[in-house]
C-alpha positions in Angstrom: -96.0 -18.2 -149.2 -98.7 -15.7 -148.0 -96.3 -14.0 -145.7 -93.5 -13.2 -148.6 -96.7 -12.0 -150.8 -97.4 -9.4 -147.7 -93.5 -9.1 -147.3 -93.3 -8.4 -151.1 -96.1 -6.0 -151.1 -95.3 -4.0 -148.3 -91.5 -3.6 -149.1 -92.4 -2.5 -152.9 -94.8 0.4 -151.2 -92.0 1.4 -149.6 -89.8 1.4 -151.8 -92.5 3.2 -154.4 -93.2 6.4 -151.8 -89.8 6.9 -150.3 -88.8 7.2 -154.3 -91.6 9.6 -154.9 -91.1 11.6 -152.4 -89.7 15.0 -152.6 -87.7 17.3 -149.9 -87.4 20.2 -151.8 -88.7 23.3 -150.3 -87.8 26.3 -152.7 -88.1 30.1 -151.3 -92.0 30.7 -151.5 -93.1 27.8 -152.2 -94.3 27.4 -149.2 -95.6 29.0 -145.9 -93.3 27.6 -143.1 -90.1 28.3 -145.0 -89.8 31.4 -142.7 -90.4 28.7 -139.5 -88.0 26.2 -141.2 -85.1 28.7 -141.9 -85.6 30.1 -137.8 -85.9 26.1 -137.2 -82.2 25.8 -139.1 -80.6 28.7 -137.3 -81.3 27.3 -134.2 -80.1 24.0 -135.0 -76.7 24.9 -136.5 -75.6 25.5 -132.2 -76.3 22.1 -131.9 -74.0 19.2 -133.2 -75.1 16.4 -136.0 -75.4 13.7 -134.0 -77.8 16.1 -131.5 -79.7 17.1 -134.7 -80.3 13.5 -135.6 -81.1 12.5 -132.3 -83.7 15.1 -132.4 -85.1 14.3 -135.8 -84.9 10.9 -134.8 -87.0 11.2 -131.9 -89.5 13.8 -133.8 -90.4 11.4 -136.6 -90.0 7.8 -134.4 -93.4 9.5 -132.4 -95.2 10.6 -135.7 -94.4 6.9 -136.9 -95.8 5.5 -133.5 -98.6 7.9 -132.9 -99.5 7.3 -136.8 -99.7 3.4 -136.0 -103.3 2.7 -134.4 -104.8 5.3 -136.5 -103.9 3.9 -139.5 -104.7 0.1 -138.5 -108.3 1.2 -137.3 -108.1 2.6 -141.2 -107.4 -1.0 -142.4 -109.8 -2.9 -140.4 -113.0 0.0 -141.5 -111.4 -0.1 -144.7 -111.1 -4.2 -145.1 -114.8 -5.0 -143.6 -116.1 -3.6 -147.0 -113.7 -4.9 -149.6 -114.9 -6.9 -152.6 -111.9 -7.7 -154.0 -110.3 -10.6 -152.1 -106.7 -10.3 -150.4 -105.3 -8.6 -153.5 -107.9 -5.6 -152.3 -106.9 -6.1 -148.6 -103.0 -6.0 -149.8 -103.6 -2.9 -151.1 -105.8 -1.7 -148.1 -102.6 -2.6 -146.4 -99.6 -1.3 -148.9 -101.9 2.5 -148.2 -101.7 2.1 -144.8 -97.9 1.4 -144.6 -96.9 3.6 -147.0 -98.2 6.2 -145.4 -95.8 5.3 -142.5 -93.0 5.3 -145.5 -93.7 8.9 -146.5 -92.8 9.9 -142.7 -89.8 8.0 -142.5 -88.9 9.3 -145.7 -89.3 12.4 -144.9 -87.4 12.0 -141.5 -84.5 11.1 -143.1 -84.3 13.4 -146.0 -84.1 15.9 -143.2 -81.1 14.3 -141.7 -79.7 13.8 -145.3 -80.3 17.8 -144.8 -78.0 17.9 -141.4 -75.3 16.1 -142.7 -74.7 18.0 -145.7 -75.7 21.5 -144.5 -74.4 21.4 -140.5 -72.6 18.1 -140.3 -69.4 16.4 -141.2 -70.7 15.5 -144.9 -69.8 11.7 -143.8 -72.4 9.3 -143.7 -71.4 7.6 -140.6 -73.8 9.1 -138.2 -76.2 9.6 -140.9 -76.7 5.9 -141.5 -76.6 5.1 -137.4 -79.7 7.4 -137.6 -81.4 6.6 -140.6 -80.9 3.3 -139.4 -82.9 3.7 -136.4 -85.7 5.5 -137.9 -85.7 2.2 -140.2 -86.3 0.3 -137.3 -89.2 2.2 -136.3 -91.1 1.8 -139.4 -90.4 -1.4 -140.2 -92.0 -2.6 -136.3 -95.2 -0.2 -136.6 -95.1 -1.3 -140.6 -95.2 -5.3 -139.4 -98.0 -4.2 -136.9 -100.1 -3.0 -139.8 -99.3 -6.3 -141.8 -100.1 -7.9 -138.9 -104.0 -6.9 -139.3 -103.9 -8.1 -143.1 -102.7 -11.4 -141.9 -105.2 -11.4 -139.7 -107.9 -10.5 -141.5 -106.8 -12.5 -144.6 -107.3 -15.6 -142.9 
């Protein structure tokens, strides 16, 4: 029962940040547009499924590299709640859905390829979505591994 609590906890933070996050960058809004637009020139020579592999790659590292940092978080973060495992769920949802927002934010930038550079299908779309998917949910389970294991 504990487990599809975690389960349930963790999925709705997901859920809850990849629909609050935004991918809009609008012309001076912000200081790398000029980087970004140079960054989308250069990958217009290269095909979809080499843009995805590329996004793919970028975001499956800041998911991975993210990991640890955010599990030493937890544990600082859980040796000093006071508010039972419904505190150390929460400790937890934070910690993943911080992993969410980069996921999120990897794919709305293949959404990005596939309807600016790409085919417009979603085929290769969802084979890389899919994979970044992956990614977070094994460094997600590792965090939720450390509120099983300090919920004990």
């Amino acid at each position: 029962m504990k487990k599809i609590t975690i389960l349930g906890i963790v999925l709705s933070g997901l859920f809850l940040t990849a629909c609050s996050a935004t991918g809009n960058v609008e012309k001076g809004e912000s200081s790398s547009y000029k980087t970004e637009k140079t960054n989308e020139a250069k990958s217009e020579k290269l095909t979809e499924e080499q843009q995805d592999q590329a996004i793919l790659d970028e975001y499956s590292k800041k998911i991975t590299d993210a990991t640890p940092g955010l599990i030493d978080e937890y544990n600082a973060e859980a040796t000093s709640n006071t508010s039972g495992l419904e505190g150390l769920a929460t400790i937890s949802n934070s910690k993943v859905s911080k992993l969410a927002e980069i996921s999120t934010e990897g794919m709305s930038k293949m959404a990005k390829v596939m309807m600016s550079n790409g085919s417009g299908k979603q085929d290769t779309y969802n084979e890389f979505s899919k994979k970044l998917t992956d990614v977070y949910t094994t460094e997600a389970a590792k965090i939720t591994e450390a509120y099983t294991s300090s919920a004990q």
